[in-house]
Backbone as XML, in Angstrom:
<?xml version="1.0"?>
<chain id="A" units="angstrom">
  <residue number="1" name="UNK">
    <atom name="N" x="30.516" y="4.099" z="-19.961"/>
    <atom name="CA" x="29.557" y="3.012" z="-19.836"/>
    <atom name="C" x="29.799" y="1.996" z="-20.944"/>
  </residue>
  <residue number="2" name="UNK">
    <atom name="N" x="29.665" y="0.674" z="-20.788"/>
    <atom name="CA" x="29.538" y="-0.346" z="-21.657"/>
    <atom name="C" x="28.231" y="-0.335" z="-22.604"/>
  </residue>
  <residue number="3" name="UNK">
    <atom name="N" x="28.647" y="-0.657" z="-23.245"/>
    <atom name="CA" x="27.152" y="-1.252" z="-24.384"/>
    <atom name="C" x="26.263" y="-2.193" z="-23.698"/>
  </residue>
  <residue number="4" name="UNK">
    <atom name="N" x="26.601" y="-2.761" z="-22.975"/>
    <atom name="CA" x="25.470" y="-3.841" z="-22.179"/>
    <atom name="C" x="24.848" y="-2.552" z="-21.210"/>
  </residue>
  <residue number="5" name="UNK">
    <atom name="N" x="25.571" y="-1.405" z="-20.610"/>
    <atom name="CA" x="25.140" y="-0.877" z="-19.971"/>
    <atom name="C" x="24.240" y="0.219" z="-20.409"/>
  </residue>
  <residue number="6" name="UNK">
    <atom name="N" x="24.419" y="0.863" z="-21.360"/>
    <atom name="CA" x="24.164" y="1.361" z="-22.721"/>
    <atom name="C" x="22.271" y="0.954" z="-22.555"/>
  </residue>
  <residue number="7" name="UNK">
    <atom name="N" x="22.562" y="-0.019" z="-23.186"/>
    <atom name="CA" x="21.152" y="-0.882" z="-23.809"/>
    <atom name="C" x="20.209" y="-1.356" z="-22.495"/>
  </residue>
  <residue number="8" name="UNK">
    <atom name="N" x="20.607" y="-1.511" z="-21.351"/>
    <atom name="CA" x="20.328" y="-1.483" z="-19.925"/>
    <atom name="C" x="19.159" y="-0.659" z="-19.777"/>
  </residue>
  <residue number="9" name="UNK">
    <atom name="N" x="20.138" y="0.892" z="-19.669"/>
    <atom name="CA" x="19.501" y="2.325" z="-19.761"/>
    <atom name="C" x="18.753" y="2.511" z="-20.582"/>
  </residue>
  <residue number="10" name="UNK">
    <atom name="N" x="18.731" y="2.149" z="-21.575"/>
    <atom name="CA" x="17.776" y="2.664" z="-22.659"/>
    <atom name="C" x="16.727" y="2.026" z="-22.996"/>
  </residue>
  <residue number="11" name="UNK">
    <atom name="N" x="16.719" y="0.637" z="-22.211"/>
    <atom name="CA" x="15.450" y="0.191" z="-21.916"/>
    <atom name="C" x="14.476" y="0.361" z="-20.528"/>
  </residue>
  <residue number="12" name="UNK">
    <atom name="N" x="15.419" y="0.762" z="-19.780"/>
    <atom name="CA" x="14.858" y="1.481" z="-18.627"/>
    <atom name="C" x="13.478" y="2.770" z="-18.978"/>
  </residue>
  <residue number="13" name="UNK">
    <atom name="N" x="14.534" y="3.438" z="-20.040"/>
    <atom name="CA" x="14.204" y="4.677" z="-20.258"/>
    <atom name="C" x="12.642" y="4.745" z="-21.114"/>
  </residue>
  <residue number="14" name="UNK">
    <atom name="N" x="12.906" y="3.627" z="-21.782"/>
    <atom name="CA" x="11.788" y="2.878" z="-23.033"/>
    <atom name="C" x="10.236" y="2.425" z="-21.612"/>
  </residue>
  <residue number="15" name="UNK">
    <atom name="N" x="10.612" y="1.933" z="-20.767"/>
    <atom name="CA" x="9.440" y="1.371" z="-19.767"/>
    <atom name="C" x="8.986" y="2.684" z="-19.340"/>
  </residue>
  <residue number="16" name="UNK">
    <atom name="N" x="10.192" y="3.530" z="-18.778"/>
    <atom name="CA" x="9.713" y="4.445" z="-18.377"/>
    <atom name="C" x="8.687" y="5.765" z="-19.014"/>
  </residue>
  <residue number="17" name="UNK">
    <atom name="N" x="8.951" y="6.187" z="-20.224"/>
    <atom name="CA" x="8.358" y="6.715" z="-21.764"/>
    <atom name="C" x="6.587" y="5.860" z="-21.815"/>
  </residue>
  <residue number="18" name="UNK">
    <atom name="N" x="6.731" y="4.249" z="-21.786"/>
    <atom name="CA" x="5.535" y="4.090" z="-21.929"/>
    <atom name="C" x="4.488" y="3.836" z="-20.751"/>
  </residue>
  <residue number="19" name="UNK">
    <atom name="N" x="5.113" y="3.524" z="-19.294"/>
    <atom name="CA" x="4.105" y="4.287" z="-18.247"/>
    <atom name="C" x="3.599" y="5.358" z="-18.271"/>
  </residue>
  <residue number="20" name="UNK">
    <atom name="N" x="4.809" y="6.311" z="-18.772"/>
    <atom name="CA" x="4.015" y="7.879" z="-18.642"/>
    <atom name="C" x="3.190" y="8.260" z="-19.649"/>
  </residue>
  <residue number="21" name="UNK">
    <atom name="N" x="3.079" y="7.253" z="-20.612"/>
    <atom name="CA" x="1.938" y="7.669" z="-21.488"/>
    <atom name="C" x="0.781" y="6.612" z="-21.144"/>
  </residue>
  <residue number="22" name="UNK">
    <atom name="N" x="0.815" y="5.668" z="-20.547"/>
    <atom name="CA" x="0.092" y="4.986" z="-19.702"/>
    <atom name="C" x="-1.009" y="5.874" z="-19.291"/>
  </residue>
  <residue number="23" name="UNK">
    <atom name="N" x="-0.401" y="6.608" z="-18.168"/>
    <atom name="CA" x="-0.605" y="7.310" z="-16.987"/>
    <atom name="C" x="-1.324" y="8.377" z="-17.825"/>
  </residue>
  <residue number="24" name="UNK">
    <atom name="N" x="-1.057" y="8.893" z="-18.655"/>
    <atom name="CA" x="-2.005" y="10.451" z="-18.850"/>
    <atom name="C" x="-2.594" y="9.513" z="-20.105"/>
  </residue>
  <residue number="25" name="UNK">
    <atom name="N" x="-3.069" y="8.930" z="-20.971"/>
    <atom name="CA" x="-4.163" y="8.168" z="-21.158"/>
    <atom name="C" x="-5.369" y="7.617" z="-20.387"/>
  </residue>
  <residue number="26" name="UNK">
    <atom name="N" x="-4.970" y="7.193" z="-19.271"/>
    <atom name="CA" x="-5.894" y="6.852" z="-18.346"/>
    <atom name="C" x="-6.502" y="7.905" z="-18.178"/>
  </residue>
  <residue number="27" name="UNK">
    <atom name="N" x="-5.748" y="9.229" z="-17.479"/>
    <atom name="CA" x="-6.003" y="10.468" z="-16.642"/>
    <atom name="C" x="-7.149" y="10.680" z="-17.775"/>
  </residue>
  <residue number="28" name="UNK">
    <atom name="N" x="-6.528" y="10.923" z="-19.082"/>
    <atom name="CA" x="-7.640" y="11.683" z="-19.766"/>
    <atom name="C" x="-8.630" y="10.995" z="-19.457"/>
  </residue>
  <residue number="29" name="UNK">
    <atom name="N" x="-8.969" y="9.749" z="-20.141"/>
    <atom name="CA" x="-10.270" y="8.650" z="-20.169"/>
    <atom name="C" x="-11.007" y="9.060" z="-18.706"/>
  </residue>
  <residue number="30" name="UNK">
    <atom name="N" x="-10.560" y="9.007" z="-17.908"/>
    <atom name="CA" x="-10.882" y="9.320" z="-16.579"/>
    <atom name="C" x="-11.710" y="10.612" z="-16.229"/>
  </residue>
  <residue number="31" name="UNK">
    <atom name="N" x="-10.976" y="11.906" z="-17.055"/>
    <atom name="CA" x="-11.546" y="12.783" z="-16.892"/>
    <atom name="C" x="-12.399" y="13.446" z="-18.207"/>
  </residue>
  <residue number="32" name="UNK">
    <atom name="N" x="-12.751" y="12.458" z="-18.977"/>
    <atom name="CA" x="-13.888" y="12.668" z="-19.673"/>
    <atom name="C" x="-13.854" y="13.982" z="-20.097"/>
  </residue>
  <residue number="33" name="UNK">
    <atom name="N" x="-13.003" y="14.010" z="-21.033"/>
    <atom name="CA" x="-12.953" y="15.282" z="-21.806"/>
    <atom name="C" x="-12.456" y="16.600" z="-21.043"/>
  </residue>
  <residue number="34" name="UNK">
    <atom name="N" x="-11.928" y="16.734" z="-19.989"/>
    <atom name="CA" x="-11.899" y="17.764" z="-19.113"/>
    <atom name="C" x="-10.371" y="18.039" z="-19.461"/>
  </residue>
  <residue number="35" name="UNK">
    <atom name="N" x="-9.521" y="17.099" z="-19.584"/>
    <atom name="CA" x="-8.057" y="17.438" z="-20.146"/>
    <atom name="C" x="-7.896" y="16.729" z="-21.164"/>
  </residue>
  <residue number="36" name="UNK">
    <atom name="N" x="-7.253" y="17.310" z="-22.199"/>
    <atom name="CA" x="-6.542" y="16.435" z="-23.401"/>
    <atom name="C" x="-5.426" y="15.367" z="-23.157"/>
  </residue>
  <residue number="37" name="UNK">
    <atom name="N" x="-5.056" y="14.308" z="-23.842"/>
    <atom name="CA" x="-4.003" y="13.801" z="-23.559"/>
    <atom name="C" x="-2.764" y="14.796" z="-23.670"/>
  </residue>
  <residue number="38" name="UNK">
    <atom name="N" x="-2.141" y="15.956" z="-24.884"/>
    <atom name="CA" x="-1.737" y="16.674" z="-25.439"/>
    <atom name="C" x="-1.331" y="17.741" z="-23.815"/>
  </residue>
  <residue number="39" name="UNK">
    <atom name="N" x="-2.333" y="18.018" z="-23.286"/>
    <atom name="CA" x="-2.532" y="18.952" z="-22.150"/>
    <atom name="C" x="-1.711" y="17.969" z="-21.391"/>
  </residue>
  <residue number="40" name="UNK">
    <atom name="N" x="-1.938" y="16.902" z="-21.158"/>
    <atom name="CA" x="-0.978" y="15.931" z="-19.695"/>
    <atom name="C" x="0.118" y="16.119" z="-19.743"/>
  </residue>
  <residue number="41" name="UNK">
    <atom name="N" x="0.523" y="15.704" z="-21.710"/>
    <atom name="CA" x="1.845" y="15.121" z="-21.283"/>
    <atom name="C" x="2.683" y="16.728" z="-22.018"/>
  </residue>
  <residue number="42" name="UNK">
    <atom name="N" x="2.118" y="17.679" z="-22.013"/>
    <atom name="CA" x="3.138" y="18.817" z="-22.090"/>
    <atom name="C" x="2.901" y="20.027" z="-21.056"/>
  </residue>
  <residue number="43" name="UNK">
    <atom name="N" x="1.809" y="20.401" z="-20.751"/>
    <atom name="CA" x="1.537" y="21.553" z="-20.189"/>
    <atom name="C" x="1.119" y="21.034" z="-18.282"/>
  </residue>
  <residue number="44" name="UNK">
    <atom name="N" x="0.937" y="19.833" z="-18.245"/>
    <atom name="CA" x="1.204" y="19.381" z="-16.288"/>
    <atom name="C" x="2.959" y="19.317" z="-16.204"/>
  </residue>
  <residue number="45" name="UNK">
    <atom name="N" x="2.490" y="19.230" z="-14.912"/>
    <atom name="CA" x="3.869" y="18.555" z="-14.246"/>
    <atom name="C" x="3.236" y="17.597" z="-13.448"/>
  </residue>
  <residue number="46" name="UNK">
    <atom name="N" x="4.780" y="16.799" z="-12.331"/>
    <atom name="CA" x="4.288" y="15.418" z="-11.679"/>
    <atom name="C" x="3.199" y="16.176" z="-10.382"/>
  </residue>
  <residue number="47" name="UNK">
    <atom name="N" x="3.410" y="17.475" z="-9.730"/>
    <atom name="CA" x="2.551" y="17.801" z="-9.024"/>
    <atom name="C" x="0.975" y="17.639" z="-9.644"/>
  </residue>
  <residue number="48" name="UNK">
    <atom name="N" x="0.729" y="18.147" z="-10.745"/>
    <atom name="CA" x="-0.358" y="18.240" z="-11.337"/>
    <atom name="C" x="-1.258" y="16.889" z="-11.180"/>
  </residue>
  <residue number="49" name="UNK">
    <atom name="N" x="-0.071" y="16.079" z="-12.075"/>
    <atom name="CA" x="-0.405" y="14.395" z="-11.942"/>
    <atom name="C" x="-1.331" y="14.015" z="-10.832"/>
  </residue>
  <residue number="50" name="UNK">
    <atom name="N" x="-0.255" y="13.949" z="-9.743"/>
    <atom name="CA" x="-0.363" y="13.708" z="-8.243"/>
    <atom name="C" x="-1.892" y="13.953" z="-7.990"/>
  </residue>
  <residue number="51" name="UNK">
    <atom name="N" x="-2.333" y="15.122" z="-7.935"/>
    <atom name="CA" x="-3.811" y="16.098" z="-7.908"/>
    <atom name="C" x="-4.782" y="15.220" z="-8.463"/>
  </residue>
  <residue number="52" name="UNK">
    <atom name="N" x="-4.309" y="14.918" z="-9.586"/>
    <atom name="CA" x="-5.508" y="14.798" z="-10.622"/>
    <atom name="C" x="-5.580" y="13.124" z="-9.882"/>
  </residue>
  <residue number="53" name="UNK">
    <atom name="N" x="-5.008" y="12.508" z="-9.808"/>
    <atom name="CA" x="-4.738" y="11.354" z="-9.152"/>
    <atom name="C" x="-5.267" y="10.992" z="-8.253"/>
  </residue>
  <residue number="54" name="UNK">
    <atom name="N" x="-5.429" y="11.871" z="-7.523"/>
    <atom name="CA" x="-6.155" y="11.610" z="-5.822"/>
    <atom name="C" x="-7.981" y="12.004" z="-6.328"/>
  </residue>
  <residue number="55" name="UNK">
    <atom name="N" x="-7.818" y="12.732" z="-7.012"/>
    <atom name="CA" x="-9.565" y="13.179" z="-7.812"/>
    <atom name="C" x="-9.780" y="12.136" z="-8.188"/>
  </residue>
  <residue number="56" name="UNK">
    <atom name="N" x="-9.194" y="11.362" z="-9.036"/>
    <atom name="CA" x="-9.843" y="10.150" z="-9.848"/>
    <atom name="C" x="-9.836" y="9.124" z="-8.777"/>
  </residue>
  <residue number="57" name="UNK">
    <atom name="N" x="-9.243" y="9.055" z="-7.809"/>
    <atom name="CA" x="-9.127" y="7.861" z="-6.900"/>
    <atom name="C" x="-10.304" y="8.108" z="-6.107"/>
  </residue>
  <residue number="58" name="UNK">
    <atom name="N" x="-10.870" y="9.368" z="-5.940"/>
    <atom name="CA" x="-11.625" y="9.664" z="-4.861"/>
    <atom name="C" x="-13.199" y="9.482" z="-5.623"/>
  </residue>
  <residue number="59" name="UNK">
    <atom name="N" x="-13.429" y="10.113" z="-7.063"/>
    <atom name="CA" x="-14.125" y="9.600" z="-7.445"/>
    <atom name="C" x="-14.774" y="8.244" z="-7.896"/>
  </residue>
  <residue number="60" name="UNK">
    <atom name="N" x="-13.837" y="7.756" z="-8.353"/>
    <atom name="CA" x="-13.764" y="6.144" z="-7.856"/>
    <atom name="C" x="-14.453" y="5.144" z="-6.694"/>
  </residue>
  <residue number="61" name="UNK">
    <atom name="N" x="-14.468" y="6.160" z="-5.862"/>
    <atom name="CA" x="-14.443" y="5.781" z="-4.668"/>
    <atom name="C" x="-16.101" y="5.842" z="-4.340"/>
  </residue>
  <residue number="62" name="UNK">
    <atom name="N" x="-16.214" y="7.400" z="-4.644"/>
    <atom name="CA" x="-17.690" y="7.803" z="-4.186"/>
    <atom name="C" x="-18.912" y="7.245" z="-5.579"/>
  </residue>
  <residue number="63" name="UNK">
    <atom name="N" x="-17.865" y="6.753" z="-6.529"/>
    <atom name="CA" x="-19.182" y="5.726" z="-7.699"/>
    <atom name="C" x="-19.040" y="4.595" z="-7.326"/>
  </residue>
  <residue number="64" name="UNK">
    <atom name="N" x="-18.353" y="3.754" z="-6.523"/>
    <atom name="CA" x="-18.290" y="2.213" z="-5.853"/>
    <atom name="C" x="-19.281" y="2.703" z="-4.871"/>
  </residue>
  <residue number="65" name="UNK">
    <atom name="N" x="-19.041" y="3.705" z="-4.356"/>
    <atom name="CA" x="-19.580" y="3.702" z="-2.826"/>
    <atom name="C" x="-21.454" y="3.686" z="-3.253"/>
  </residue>
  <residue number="66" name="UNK">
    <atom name="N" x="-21.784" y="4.662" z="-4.565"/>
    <atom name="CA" x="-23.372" y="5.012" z="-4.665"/>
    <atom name="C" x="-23.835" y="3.850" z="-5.449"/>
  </residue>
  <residue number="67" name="UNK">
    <atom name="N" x="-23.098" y="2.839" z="-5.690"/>
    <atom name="CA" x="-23.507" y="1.709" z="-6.673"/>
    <atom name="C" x="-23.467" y="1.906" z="-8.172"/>
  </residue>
  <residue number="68" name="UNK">
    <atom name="N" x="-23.012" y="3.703" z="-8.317"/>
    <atom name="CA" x="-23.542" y="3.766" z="-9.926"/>
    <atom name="C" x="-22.175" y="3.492" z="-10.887"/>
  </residue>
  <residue number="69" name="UNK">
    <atom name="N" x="-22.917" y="2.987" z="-11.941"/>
    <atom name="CA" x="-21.846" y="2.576" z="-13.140"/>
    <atom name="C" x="-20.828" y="3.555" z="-12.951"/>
  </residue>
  <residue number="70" name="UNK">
    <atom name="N" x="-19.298" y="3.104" z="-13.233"/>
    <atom name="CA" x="-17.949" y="4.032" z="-13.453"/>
    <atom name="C" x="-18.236" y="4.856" z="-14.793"/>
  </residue>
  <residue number="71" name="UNK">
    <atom name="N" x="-18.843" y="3.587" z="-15.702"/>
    <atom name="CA" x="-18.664" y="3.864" z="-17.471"/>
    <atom name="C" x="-19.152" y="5.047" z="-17.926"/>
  </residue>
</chain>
């Protein structure tokens, strides 16, 4: 690989590193103490993710739906 290609990848890799801490920041905030950030990003996998994902979407869903605050 080239150095342009090099530095390419490794900023790929850099976006990719800070979605996934994105992603289980949210999860935690989301689940209100129920998982650690620490717990996301070592002891899940992407199945886990996925799960927890469709919970928060669904809850989401049913606090839009009853009018009551998310917060």
């Amino acid at each position: 690989m080239s150095d342009d290609e090099i530095n390419l990848l490794a900023d790929e890799y850099e976006n990719d590193i800070k979605q996934i801490k994105d992603i289980a920041y949210r999860f935690s905030w989301y689940m209100r103490g129920g998982v650690s950030y620490e717990q996301l990003m070592y002891d899940t996998d992407v199945a886990d993710n996925e799960i927890m994902q469709k919970i928060i979407k669904e809850n989401i869903e049913n606090t839009k739906n009853s009018k009551l605050p998310l917060i």
